[in-house]
N, C-alpha and C positions, 0 to 999 in steps of 0.2 A: 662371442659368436664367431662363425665363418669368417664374414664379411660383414661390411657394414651395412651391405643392402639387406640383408638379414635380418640384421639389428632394426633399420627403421621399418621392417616389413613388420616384425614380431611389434616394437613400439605399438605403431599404427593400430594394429590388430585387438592390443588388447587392451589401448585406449577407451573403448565403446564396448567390451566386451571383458571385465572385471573377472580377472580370475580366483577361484579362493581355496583354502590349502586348509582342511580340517574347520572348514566354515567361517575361514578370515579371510578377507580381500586381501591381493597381492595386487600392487600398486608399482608397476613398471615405470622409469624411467632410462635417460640415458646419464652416463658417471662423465665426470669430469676428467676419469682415468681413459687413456688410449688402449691400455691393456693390461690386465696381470700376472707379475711376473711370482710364479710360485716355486720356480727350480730351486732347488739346493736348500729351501728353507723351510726351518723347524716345524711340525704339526702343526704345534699350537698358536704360530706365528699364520701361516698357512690357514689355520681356521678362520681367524678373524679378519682376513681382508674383504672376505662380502661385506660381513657388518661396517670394512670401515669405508666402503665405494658407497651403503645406504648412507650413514651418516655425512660424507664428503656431498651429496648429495641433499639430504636434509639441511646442512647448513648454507649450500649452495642458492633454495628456493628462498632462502631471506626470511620462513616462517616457522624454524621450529631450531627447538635449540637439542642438541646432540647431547648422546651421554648417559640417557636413565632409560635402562634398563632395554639399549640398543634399539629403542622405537622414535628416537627423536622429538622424546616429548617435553616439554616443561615439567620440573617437579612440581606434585598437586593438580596437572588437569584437570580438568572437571570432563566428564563426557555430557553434560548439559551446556547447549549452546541458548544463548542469548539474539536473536535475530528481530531485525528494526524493517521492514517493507517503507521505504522514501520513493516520493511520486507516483503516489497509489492513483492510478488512474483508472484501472480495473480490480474488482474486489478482490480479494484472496482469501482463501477460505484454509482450516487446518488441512482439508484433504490434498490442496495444491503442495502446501509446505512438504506434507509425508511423501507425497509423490516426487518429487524432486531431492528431498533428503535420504528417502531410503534406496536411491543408488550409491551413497558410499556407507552404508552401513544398517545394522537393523535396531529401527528406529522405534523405540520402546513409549514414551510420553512425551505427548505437546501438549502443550495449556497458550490460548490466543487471550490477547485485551490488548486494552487500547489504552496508550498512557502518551503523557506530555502531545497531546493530538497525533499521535502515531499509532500505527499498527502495528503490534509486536509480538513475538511468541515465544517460551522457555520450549527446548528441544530435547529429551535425550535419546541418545544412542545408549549400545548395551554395552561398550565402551570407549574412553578418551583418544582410544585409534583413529577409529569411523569421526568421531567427531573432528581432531585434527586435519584427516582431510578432507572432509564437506567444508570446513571453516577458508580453508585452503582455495579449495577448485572455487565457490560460491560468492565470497567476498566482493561485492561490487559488483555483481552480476545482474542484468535485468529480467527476469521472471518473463514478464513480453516486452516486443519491440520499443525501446526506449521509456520505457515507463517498467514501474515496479522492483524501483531496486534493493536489491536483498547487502543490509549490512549484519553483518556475521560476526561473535565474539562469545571469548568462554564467559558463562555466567558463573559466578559464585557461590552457587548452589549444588552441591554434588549428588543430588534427587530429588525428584519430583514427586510429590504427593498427589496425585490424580481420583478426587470423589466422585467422578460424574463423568459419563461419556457421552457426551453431547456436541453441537456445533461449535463450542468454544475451547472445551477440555476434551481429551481420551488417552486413557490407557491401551496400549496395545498388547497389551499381556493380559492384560482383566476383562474377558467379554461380560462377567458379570454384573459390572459397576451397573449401578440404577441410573439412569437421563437426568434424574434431576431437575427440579423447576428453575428455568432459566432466570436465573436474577440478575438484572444490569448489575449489579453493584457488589455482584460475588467476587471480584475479586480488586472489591475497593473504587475501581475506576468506571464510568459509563462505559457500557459496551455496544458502538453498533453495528448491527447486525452483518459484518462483512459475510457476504455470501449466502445469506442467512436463507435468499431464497434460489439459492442453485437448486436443480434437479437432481434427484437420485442416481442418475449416472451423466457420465462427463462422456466426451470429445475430445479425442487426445489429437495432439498436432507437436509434430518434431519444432524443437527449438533448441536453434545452435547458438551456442556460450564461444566466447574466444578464450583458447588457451590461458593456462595462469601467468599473468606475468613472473617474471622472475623464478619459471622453472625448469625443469633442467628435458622437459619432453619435447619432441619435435613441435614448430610451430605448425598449429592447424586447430582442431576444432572439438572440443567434446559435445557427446548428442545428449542435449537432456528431454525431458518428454513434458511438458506445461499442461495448462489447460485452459481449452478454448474459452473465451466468455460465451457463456448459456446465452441459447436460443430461446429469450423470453417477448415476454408481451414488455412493450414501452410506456405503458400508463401506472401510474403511482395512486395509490389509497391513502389521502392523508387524512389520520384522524386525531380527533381529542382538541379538534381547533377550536380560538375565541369564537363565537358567533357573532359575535358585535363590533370587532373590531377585523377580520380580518375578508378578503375580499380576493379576485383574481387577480387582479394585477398585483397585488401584494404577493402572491403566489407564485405568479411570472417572476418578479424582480428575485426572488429567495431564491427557489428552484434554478433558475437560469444562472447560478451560478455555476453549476455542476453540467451545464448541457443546457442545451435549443429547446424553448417550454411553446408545443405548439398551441393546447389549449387546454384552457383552465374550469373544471366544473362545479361549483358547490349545488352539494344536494340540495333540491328545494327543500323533501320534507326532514331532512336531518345536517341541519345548517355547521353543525361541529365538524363537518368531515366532508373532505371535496376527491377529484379526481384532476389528478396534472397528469399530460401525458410531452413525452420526449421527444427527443427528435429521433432515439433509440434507443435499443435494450443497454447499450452500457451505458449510455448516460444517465437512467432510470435507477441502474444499478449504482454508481457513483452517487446520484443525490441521495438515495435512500442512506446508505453507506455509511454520508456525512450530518444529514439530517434528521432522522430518527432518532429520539430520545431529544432533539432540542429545545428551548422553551423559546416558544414566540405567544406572545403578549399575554406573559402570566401561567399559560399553558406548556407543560411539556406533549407534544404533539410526537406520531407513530406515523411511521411510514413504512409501508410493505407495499409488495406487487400487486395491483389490480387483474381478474379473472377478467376483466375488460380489454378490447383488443385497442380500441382505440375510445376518443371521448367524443359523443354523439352530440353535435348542434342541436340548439332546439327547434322544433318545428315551426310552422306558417301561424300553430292555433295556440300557440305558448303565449301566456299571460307576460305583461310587460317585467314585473320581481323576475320570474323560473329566466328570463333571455338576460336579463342584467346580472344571475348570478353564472353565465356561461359565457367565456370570451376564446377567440380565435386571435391566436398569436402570432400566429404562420408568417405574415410577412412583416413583422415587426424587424424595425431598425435597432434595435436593441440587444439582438443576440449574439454571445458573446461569440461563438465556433461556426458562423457560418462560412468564415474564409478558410480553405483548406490549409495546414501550417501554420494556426493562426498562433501567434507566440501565448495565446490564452489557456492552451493546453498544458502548457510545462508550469502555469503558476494557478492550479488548482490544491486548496487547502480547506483542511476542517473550519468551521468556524469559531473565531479566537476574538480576542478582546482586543487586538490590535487590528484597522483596517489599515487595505493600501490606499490612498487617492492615486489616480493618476489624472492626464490630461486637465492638470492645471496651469490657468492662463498667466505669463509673466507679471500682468499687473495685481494678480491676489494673492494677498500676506498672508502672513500665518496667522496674525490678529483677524482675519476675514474668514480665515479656513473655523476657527477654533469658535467663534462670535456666529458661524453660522451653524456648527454643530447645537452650541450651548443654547441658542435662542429656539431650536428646536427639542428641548427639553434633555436632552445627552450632557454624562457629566464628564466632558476633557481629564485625562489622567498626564497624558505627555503626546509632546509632538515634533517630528521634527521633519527637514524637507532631505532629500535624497542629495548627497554633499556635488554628484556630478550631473545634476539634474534635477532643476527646481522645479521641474513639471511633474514631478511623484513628491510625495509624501507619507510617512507615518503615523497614525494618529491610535494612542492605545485609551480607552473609553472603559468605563467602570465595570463592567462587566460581557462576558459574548452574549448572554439575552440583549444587553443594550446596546451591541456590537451590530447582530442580527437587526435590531427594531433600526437602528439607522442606516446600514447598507438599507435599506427595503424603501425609506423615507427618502435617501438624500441623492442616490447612484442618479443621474444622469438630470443631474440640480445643475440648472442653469447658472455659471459661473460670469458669464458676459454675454454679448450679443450671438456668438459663434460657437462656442465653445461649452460644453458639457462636464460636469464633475464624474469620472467614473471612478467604482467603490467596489470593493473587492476584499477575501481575508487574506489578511497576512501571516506566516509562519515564522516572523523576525517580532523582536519585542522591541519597544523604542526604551 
């Protein structure tokens, strides 16, 4: 260029603003090189010094290895990327992922599920370029403010076979694929419903990403475009529950894992199925999310959005059963996020076979911890207390039904005179 304010003027510009040359993005950086010197020297020498400022460049960003076939790629690429969403605190749905992946390239099939209690999805691009750098700029990025972070990696796979286009899979080349009956288990693992009840159109809002580390572009900011959390109702539909065993405050305790349970309804005349409502639509969204499809006591239990705005008290003329099976939670001491910050928000997780305890008192052992599980009918698998703080502990239980049935039994079990056992899942295995 001219000058160098030139140079970071042009940077800057096409930063946000992707240019592409016979329908390929061109991908500006600044070179390690001050200038090139081309006088006096041979054509063919002459030709190849752009290619060798991209590659000094690509080896530069610490993420691509120089050499095949002058695009800085690894031999074997795959243009299907492998992506893991960590600290899902809002749903994410395939349309979020397309939306933010098809800025570096055009984004051909996703397939979403959920494995080892994660959200994950197969990606492809239409090729190992576009995927290169979405894997690149994306890597450790959060989708929204400090929650939802995107880990990024080539998958194994060099294409995707896409049957169905629906909330979980779609082709983007095939508008003809048939929807398909949604089967949890299509692709092996429970699937639940992340975003299952977004709206048909979305809320866009600007969200800015920082710079890649270790690249060679001026420091500052790439605009990527996310999506709002939907403007829903707060109240949850749970159905397919015990009738016999299961009750609101059993509800409270479950639900209020995931968010503030203000109150709790089971139908009088259809006792298998109640109505929880939140403290708001993304914590609605969150329990649903992690809850749906789980078994509590015997039953695997469905949770979707209630067409209800909020959950109605019963009246003056309500029979003593119809007011016992409806409770107000609102200012109960037990909710987990009513302090703004509260550090409860960064250790939200699927429910797992391992629980955490915490707020355990100095004088109770692991023989007390383990003898109060067992004698409430849970079969201890391992245990152990946190090496720099014996006031947490580990504790992994035979199965997450029996994981779920004791969080719900034991969370805020009188431990001493003062002191409360609180119970929570964990994403660590002991």
């Amino acid at each position: 260029m001219a000058s160098e304010e030139a140079a970071v003027t042009m940077v800057n510009y096409y930063a946000s603003a992707t240019p592409t040359v016979r329908n390929q993005p061109i991908y500006i950086q600044f070179s390690n090189h001050r200038e090139l010197k081309t006088d006096n020297l041979p054509n063919h020498t002459r030709s190849q010094l752009p290619l060798q400022a991209i590659s000094a460049a690509a080896m530069h960003s610490g993420d691509m290895v120089s050499g095949v076939e002058g695009r800085g790629l690894a031999p074997g690429q795959s243009p299907v990327l492998r992506i893991i969403v960590e600290n899902l605190f809002y749903p994410v749905t395939l349309e979020v992922l397309h939306q933010i992946f098809t800025k570096f390239g055009s984004v051909m099939k996703i397939i979403t599920f959920t494995k080892n209690n994660q959200f994950q999805a197969l990606l492809q691009f239409s090729d190992a370029v576009h995927a290169q750098h979405a894997k690149t700029a994306l890597d450790g990025q959060n989708i929204y403010n400090g929650c939802c972070t995107l880990r990024v990696d080539f998958s194994k796979l060099s294409a995707l076979n896409v049957k169905y286009n629906n909330d979980k899979s779609r082709d983007f080349t095939r508008a003809d694929l048939p929807t398909g009956e949604l089967d949890p288990t299509a692709f092996g693992v429970p699937l639940p419903p992340y975003g299952a009840a977004f709206p048909p159109t979305f809320q866009h809002t600007g969200l800015l990403v920082q710079a890649v580390p270790g690249s060679l572009a001026v420091p500052g900011r790439v605009s990527l475009q996310a999506i709002a959390p939907p403007a829903v109702h707060s109240v949850l539909l749970v159905s397919n529950l015990n009738p016999e065993r299961v009750s609101p405050h059993c509800l409270f305790i479950l639900f209020g894992v995931y968010g503030d349970v203000q109150r709790v309804k089971i139908l009088f005349n259809k006792k298998e199925s109640a109505l929880v409502q939140m403290s708001d639509a993304t914590q609605a969204q969150l329990a649903m999310s992690h809850l749906n499809g789980q078994r509590l006591h015997g039953n695997v239990i469905r949770v979707t959005l209630s067409k209800h705005p909020a959950v109605q008290l019963p009246r003056g003329g309500a029979g003593q059963n119809e007011q016992e099976l409806t409770r107000d939670f609102s200012g109960s001491a037990l909710h987990r996020f009513k302090k703004p910050g509260s550090k409860n928000f960064n250790n939200i997780f699927p429910p797992s076979a391992t629980l955490h305890l915490s707020n355990i008192p100095s004088s109770v052992s692991e023989d007390v911890l383990r003898d109060l599980f067992s004698s409430s009918g849970f079969t201890v698998k391992a245990f152990k207390f946190f090496q720099k703080d014996r006031k947490m502990a580990l504790m992994q239980l035979a199965s997450v039904e029996e994981a779920i049935e004791a969080l719900i039994a034991l969370h805020d079990h009188q431990l001493d005179h003062n002191q409360h056992l609180r119970v929570s899942f964990s994403k660590s295995t002991v």
